[in-house]
N, CA and C atoms of all chains as a GROMACS GRO file, in nm:
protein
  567
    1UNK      N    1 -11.141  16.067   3.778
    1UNK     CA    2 -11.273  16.113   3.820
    1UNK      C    3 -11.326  16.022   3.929
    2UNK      N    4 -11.356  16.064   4.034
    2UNK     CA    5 -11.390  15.992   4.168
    2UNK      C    6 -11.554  15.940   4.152
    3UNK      N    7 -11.625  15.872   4.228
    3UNK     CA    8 -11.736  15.826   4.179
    3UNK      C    9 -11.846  15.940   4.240
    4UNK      N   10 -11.804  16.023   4.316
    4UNK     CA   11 -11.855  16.153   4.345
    4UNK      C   12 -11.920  16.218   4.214
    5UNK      N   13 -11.794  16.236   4.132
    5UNK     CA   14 -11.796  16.345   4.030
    5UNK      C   15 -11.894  16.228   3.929
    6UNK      N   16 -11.872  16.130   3.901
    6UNK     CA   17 -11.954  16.002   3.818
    6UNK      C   18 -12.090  16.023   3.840
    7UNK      N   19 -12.170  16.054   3.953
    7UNK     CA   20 -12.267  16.032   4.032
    7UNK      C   21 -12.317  16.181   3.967
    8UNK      N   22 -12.247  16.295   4.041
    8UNK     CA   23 -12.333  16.403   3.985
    8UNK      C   24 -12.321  16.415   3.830
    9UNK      N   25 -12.195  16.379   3.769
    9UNK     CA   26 -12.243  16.431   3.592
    9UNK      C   27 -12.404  16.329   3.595
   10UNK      N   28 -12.412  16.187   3.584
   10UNK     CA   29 -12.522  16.166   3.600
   10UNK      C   30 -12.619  16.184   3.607
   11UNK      N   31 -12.649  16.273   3.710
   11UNK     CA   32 -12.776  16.296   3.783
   11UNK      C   33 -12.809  16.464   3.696
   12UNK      N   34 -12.683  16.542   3.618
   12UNK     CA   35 -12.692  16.645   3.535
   12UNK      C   36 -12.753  16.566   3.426
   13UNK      N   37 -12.665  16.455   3.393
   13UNK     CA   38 -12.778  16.432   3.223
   13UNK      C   39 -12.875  16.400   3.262
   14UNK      N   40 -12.922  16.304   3.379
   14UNK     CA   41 -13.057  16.259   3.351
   14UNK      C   42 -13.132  16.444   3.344
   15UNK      N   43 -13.095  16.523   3.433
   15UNK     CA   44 -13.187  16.625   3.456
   15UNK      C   45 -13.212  16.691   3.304
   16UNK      N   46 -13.110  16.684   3.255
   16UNK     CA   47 -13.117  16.709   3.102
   16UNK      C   48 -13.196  16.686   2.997
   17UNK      N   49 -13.210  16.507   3.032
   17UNK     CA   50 -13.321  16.401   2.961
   17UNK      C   51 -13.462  16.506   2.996
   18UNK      N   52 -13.438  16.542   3.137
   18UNK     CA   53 -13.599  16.574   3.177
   18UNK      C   54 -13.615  16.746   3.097
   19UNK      N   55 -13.546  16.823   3.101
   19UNK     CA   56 -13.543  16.923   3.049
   19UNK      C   57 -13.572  16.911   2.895
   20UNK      N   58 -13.521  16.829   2.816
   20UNK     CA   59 -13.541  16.774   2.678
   20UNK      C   60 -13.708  16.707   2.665
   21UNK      N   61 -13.708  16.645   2.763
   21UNK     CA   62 -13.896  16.608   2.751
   21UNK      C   63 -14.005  16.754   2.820
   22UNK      N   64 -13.927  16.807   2.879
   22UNK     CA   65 -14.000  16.928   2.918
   22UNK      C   66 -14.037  17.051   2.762
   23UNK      N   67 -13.930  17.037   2.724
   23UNK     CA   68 -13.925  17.153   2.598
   23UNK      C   69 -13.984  17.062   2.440
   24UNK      N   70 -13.982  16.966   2.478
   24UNK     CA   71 -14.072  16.870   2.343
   24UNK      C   72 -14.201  16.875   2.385
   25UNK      N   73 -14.210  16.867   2.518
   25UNK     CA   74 -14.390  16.902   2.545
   25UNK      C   75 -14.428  17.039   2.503
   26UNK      N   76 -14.362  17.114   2.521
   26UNK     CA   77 -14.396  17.277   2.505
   26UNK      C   78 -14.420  17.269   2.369
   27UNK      N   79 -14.350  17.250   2.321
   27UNK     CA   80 -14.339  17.254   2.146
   27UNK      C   81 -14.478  17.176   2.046
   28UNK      N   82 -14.464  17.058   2.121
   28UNK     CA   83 -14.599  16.917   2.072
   28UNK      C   84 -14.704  16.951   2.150
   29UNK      N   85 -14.744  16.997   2.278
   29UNK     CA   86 -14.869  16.954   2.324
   29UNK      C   87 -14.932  17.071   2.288
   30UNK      N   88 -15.106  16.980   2.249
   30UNK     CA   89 -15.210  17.024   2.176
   30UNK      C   90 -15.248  17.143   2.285
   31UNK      N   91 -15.260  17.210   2.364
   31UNK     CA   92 -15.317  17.268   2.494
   31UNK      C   93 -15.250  17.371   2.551
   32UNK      N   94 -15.250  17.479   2.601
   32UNK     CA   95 -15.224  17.535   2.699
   32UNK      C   96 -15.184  17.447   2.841
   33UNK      N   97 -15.300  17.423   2.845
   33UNK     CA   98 -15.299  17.347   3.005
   33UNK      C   99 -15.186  17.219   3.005
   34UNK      N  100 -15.220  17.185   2.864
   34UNK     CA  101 -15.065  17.045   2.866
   34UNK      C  102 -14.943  17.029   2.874
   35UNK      N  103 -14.988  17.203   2.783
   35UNK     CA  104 -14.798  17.288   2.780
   35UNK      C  105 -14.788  17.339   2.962
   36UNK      N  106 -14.852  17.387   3.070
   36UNK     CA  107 -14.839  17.400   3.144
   36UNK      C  108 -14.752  17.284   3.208
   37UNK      N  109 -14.808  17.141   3.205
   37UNK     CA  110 -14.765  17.086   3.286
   37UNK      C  111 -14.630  17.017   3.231
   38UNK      N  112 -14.615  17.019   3.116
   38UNK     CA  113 -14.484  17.011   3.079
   38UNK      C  114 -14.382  17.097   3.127
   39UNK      N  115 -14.420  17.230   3.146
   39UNK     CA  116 -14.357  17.319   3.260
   39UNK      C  117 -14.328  17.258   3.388
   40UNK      N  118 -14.459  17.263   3.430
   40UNK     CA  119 -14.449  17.224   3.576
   40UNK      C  120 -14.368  17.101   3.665
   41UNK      N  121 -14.400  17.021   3.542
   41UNK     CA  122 -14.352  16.852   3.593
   41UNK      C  123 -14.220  16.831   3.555
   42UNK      N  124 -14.186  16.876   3.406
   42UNK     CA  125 -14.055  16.779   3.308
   42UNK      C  126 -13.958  16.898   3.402
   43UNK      N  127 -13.978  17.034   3.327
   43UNK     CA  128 -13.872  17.116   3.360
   43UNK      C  129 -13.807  17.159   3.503
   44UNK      N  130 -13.903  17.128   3.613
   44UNK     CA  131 -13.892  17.161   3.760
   44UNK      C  132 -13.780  17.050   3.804
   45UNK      N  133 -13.835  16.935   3.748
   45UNK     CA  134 -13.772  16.782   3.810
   45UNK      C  135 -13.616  16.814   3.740
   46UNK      N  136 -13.626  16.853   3.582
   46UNK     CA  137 -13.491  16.836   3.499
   46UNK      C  138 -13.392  16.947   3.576
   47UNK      N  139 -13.434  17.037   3.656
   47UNK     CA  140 -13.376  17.158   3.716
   47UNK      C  141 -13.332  17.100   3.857
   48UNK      N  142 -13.435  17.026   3.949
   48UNK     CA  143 -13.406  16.970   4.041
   48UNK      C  144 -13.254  16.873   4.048
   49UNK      N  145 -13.253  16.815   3.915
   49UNK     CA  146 -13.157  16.667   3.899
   49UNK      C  147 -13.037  16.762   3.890
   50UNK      N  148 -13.073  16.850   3.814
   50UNK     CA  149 -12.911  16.955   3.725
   50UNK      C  150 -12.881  16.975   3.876
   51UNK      N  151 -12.925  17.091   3.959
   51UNK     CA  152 -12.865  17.140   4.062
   51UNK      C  153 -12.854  17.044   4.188
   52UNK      N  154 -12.914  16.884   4.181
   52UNK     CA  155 -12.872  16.789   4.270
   52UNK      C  156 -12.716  16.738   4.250
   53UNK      N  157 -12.736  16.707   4.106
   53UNK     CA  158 -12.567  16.670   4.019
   53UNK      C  159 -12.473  16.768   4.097
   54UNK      N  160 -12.498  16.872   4.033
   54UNK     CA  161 -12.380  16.965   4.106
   54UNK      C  162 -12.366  17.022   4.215
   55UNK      N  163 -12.501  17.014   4.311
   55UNK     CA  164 -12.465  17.054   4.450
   55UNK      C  165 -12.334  16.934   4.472
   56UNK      N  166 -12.382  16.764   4.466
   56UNK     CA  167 -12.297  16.668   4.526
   56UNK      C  168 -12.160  16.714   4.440
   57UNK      N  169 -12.067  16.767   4.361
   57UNK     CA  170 -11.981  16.802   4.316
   57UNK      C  171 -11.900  16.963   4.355
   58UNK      N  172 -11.993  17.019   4.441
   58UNK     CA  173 -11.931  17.107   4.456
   58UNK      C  174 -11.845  17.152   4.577
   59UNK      N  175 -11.735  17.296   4.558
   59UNK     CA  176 -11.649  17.293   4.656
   59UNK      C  177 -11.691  17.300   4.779
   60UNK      N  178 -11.806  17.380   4.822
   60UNK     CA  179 -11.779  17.377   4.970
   60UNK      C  180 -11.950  17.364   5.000
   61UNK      N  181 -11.939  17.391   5.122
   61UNK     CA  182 -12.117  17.334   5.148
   61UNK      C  183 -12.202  17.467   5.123
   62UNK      N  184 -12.172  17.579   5.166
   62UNK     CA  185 -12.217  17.691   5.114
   62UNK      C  186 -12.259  17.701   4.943
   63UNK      N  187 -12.218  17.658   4.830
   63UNK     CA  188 -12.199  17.663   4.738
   63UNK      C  189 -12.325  17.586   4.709
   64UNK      N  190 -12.307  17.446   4.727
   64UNK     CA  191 -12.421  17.323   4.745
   64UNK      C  192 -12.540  17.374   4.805
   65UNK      N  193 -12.550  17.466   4.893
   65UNK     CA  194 -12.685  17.482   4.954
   65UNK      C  195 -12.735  17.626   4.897
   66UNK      N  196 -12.636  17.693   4.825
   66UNK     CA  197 -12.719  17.811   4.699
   66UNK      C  198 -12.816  17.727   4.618
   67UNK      N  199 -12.743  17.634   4.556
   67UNK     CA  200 -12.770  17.529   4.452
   67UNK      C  201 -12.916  17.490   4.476
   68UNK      N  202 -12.924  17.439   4.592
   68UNK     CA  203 -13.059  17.382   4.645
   68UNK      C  204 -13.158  17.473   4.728
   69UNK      N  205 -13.107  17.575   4.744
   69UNK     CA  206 -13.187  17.674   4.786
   69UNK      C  207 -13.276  17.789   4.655
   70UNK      N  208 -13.189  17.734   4.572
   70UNK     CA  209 -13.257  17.817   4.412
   70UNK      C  210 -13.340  17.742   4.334
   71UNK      N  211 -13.329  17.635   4.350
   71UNK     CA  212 -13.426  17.503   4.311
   71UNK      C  213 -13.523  17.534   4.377
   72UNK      N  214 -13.538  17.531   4.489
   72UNK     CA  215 -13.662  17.565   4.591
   72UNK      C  216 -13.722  17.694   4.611
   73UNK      N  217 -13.635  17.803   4.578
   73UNK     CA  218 -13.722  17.894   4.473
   73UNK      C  219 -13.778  17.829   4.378
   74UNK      N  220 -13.727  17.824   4.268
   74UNK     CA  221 -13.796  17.814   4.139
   74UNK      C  222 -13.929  17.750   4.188
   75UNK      N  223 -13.882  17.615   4.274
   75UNK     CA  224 -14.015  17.532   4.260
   75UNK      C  225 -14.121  17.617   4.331
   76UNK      N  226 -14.119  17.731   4.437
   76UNK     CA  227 -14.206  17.766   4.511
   76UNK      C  228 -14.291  17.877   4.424
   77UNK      N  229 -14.216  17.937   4.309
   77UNK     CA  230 -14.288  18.013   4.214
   77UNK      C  231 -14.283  17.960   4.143
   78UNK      N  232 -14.324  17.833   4.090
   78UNK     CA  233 -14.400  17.724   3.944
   78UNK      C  234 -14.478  17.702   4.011
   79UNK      N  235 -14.513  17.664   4.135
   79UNK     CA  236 -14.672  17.660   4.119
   79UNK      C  237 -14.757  17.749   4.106
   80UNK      N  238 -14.755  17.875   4.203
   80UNK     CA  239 -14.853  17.954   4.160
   80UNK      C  240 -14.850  18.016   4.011
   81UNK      N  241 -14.716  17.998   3.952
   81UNK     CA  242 -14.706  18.056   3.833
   81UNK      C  243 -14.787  18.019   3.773
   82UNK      N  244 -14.809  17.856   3.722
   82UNK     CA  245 -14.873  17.817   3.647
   82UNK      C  246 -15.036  17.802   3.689
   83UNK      N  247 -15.088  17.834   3.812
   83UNK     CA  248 -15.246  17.838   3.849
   83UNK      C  249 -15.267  17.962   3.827
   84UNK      N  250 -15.178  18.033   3.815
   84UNK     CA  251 -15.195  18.185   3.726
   84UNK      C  252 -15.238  18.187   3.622
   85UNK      N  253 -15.124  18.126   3.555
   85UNK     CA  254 -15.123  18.126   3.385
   85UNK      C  255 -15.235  18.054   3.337
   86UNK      N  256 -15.256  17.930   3.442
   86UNK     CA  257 -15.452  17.880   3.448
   86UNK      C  258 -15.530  17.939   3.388
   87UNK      N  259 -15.546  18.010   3.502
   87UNK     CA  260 -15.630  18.148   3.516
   87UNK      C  261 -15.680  18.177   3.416
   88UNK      N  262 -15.552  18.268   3.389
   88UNK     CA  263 -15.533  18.353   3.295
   88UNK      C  264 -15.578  18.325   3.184
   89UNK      N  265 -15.566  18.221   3.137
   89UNK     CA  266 -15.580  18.142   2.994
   89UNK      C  267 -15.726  18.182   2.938
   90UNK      N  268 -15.852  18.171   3.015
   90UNK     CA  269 -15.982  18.199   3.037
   90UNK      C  270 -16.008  18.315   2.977
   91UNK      N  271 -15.954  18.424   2.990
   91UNK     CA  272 -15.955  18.566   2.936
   91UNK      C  273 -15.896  18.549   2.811
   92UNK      N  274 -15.771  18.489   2.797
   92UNK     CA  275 -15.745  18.497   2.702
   92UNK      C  276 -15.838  18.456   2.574
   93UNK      N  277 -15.875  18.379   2.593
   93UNK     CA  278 -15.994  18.276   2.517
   93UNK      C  279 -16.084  18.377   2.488
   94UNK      N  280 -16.135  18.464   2.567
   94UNK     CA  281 -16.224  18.562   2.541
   94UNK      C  282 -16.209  18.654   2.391
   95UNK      N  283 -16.095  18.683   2.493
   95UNK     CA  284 -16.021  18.823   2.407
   95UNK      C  285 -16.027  18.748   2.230
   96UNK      N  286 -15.946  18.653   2.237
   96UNK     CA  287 -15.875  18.614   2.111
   96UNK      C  288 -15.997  18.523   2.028
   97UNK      N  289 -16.154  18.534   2.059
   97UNK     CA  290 -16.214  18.463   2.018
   97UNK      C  291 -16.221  18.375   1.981
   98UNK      N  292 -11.229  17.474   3.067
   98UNK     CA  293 -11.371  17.472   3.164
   98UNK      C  294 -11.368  17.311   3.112
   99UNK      N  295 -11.478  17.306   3.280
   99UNK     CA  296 -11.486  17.158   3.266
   99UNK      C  297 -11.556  17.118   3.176
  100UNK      N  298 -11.554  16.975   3.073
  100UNK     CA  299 -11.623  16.943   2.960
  100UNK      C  300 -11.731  16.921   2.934
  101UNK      N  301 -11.790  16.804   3.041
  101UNK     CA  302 -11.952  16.759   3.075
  101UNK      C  303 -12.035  16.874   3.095
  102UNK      N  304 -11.968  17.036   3.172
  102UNK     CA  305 -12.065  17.123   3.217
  102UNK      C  306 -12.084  17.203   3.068
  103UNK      N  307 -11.965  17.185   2.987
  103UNK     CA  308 -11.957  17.310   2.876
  103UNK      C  309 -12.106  17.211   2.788
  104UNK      N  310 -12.072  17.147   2.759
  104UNK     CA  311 -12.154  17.024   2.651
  104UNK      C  312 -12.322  17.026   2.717
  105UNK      N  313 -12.314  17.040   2.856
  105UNK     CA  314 -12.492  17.051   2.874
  105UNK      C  315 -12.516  17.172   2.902
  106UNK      N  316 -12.453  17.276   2.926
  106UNK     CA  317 -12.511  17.399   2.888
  106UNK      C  318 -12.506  17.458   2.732
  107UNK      N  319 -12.445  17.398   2.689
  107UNK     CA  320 -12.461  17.379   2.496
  107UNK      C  321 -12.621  17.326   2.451
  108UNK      N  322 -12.613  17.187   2.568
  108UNK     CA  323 -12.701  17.143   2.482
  108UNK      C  324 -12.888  17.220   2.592
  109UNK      N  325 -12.831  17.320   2.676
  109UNK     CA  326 -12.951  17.368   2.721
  109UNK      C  327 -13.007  17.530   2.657
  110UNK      N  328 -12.902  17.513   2.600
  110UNK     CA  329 -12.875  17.672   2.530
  110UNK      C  330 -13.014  17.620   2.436
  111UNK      N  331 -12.944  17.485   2.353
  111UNK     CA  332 -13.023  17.485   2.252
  111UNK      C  333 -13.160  17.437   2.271
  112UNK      N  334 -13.227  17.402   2.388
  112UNK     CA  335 -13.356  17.360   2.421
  112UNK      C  336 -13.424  17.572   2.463
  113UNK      N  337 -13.356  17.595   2.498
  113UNK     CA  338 -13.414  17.765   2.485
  113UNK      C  339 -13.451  17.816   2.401
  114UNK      N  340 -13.347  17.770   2.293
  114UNK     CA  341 -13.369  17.818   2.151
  114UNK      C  342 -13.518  17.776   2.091
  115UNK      N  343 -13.488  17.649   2.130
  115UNK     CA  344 -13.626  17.562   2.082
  115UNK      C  345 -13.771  17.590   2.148
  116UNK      N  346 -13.711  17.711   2.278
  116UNK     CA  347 -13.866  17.755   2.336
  116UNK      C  348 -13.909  17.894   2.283
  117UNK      N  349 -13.841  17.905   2.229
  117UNK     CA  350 -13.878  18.056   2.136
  117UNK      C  351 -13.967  18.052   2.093
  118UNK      N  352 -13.962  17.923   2.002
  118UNK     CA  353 -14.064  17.876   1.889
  118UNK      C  354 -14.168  17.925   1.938
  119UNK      N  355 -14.224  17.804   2.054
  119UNK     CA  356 -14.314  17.863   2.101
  119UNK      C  357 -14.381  17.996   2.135
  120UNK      N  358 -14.303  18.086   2.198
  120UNK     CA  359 -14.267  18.195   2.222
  120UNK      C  360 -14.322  18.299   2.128
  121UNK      N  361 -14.308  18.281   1.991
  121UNK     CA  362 -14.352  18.349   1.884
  121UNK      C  363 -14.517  18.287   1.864
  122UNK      N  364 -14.521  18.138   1.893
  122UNK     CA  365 -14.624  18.056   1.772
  122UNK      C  366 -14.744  18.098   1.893
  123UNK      N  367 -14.707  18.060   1.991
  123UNK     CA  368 -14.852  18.033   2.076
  123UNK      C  369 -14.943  18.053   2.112
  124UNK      N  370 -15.080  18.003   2.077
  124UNK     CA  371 -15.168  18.138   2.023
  124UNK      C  372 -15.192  18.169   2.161
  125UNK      N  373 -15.183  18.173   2.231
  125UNK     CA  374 -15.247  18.249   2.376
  125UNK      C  375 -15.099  18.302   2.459
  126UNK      N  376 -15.161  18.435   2.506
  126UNK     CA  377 -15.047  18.485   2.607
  126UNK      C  378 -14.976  18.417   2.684
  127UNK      N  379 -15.124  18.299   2.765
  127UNK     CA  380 -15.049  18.230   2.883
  127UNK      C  381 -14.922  18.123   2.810
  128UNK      N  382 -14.930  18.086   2.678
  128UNK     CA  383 -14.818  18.008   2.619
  128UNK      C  384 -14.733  18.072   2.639
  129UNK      N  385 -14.716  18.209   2.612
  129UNK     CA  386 -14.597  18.280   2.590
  129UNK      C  387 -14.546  18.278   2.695
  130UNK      N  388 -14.568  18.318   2.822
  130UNK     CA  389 -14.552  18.330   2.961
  130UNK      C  390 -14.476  18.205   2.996
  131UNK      N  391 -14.569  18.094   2.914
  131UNK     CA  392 -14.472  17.961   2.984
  131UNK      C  393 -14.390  17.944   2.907
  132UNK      N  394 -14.371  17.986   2.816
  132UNK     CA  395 -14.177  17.992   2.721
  132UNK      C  396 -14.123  18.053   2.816
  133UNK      N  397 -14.163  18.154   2.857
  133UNK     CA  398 -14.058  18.306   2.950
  133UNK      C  399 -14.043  18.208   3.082
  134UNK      N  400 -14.119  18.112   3.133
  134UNK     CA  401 -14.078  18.071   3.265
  134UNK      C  402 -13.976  17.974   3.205
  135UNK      N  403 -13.978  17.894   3.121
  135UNK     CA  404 -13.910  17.767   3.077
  135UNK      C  405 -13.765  17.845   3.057
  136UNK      N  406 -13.762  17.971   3.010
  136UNK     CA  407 -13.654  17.999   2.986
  136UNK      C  408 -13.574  18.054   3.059
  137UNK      N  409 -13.660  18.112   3.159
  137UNK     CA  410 -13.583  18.096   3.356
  137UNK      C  411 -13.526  18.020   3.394
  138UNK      N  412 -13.580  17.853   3.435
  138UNK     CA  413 -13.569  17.795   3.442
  138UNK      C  414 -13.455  17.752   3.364
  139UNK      N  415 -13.404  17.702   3.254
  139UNK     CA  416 -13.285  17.672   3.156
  139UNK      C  417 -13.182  17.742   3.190
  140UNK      N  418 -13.253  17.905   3.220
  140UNK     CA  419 -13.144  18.013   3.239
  140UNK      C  420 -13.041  17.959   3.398
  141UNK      N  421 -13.123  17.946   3.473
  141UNK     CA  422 -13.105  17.925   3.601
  141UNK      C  423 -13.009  17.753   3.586
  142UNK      N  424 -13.045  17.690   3.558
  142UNK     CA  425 -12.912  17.544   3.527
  142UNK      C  426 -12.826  17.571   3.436
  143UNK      N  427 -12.841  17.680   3.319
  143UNK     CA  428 -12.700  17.733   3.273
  143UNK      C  429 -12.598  17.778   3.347
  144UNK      N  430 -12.680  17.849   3.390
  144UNK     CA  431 -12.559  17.955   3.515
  144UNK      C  432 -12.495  17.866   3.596
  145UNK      N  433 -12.574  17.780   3.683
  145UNK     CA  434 -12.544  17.715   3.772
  145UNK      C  435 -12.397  17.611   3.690
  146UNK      N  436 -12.467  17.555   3.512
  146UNK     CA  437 -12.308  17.482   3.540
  146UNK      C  438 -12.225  17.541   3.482
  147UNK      N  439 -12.246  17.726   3.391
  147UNK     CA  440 -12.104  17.771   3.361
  147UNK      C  441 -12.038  17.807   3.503
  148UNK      N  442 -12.113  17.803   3.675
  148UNK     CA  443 -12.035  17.875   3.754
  148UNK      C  444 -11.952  17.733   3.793
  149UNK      N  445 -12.025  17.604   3.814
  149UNK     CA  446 -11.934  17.477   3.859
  149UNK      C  447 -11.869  17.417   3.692
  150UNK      N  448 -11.870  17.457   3.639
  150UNK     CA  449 -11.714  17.419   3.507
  150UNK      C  450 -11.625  17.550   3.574
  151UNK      N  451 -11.637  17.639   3.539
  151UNK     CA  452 -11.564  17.710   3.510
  151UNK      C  453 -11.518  17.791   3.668
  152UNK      N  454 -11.542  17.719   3.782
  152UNK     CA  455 -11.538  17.705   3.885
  152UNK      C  456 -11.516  17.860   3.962
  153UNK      N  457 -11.619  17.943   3.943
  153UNK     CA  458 -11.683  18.083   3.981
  153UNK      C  459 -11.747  18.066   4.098
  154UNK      N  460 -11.763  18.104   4.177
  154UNK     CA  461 -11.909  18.156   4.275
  154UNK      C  462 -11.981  18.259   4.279
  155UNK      N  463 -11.965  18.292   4.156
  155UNK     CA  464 -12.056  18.390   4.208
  155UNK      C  465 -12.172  18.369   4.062
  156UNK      N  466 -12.106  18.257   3.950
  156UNK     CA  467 -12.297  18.238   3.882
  156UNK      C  468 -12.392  18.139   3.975
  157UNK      N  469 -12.349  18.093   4.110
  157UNK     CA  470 -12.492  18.083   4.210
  157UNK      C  471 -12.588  18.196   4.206
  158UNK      N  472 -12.498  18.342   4.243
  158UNK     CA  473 -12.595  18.381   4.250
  158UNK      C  474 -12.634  18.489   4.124
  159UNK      N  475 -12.577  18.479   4.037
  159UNK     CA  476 -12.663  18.472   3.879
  159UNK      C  477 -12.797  18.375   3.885
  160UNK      N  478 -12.758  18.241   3.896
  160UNK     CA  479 -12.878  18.161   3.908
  160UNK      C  480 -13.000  18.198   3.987
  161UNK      N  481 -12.937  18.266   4.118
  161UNK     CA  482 -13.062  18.288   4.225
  161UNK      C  483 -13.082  18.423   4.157
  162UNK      N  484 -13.060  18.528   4.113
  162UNK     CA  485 -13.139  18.629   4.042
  162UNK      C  486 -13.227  18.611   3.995
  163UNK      N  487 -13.173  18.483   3.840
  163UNK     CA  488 -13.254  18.460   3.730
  163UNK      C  489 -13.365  18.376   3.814
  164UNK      N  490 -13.379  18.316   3.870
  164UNK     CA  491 -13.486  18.253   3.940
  164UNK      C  492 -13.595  18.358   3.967
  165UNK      N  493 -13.547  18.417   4.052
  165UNK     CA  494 -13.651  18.544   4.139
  165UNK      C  495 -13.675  18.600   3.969
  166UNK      N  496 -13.605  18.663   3.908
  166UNK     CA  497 -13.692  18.722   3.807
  166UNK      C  498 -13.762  18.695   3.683
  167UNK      N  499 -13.743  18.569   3.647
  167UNK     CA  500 -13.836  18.466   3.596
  167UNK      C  501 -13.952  18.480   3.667
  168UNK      N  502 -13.990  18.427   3.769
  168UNK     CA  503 -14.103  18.416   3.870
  168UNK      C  504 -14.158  18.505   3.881
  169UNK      N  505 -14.120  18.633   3.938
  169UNK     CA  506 -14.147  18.749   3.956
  169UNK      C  507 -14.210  18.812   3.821
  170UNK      N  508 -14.155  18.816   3.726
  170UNK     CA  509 -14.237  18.877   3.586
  170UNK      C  510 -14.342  18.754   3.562
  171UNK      N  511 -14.345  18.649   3.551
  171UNK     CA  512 -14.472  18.577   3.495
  171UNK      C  513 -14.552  18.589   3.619
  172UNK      N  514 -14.568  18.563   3.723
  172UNK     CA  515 -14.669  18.619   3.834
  172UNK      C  516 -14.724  18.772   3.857
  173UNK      N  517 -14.596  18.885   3.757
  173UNK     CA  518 -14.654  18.968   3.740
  173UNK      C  519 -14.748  19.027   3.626
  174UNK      N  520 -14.743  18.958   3.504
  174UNK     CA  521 -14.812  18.942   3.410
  174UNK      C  522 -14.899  18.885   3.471
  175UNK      N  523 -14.960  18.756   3.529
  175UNK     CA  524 -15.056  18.690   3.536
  175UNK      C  525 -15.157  18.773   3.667
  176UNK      N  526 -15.140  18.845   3.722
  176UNK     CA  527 -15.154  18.917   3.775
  176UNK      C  528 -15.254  19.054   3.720
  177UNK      N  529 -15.197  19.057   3.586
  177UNK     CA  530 -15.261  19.166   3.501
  177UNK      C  531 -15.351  19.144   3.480
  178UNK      N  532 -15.369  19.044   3.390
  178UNK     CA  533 -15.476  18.931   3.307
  178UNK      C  534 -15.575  18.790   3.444
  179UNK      N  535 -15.622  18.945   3.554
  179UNK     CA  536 -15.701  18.819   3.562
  179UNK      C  537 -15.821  18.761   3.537
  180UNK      N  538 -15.872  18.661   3.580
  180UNK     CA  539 -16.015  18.606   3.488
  180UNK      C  540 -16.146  18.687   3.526
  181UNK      N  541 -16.209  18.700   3.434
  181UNK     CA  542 -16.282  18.839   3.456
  181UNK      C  543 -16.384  18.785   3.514
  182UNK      N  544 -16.421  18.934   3.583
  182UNK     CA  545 -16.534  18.916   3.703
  182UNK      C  546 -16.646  19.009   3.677
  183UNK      N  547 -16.757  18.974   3.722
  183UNK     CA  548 -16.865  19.093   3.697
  183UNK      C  549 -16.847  19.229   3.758
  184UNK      N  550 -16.854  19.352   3.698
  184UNK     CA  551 -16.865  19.477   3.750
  184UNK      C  552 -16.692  19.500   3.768
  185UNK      N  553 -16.609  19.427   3.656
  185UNK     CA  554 -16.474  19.474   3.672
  185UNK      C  555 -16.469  19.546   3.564
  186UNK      N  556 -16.417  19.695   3.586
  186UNK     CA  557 -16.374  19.770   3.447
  186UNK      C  558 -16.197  19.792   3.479
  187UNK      N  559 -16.170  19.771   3.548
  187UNK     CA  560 -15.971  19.846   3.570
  187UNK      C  561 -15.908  19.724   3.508
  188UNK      N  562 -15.928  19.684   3.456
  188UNK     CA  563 -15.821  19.539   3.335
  188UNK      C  564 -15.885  19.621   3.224
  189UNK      N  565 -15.707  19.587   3.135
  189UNK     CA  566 -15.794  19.615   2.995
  189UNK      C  567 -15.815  19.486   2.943
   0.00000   0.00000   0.00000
């Protein structure tokens, strides 16, 4: 295993670690708004690391720049997602007394 | 398939699992919504490492689907539900 391949498994677990604190926030935090940012922050970054790991591992550069071009989706719809789901929350509160 | 990729999409399978919970428990819609994005998200680094183990190209663009339609349904839900305004009757 070359220190290439060392480097991205790596940078997959840490993203993992972050995905694992992303989904313990969802689960534990007291809030809507807390569970949001456990979305926003743990799981974006733990997604960022996964598809950094394996862009640097993969075969060709085309492949690597799907990788990082889908990350940058995701990240460009988590934010408004979650100033949505903001939003949204407000009504909900209504509704559900 | 390669080992490291099989073992963290195992172990992302099972953080999905664990957003269900939520999924069922949470007392507000917008919780639910953020299980359904979290599980985009998971969905989208699964794909990505059953396509680099098992050395495919084409779960990239599984991944880039699941992305767009993660996003796309919770912005379209949130969309539904928005915060109410005076003299709005077209939301239920």
């Amino acid at each position: 295993m070359t220190w290439i391949d060392g480097l991205g498994w790596g940078l997959v677990v840490a993203g993992g670690g972050f995905f694992t604190a992303g989904t313990v926030g969802l689960l534990r935090f007291p809030d809507t708004l807390t569970r949001l940012h456990a979305l926003t922050k743990a799981d974006n970054t733990g997604l960022g690391l996964v598809m950094l790991g394996l862009a640097v591992q993969a075969e060709t550069g085309r492949d690597a720049g799907l990788l990082l071009l889908t990350w940058a989706l995701v990240l460009t719809t988590a934010g408004p997602v979650a100033a949505l789901l903001a939003a949204a929350r407000s009504r909900d509160g209504e509704e559900e007394g | 398939m390669s080992t490291p990729a099989a073992w963290m999409a195992l172990w992302l399978l099972v953080l999905a699992a664990l957003s269900l919970v939520r999924l069922g428990r949470g007392p507000s819609e917008s919780d639910r919504m953020a299980s359904v994005q979290i599980l985009g998200s998971l969905g989208v680094a699964i794909a990505a490492l059953l396509g680099t183990g098992t050395r495919s190209p084409a779960a990239g663009t599984v991944a880039l689907v699941f992305a767009l339609l993660a996003g796309v349904a919770t912005i379209a839900y949130a969309r539904r539900y928005r915060p109410p305004e005076e003299g709005r009757d077209d939301v239920d």
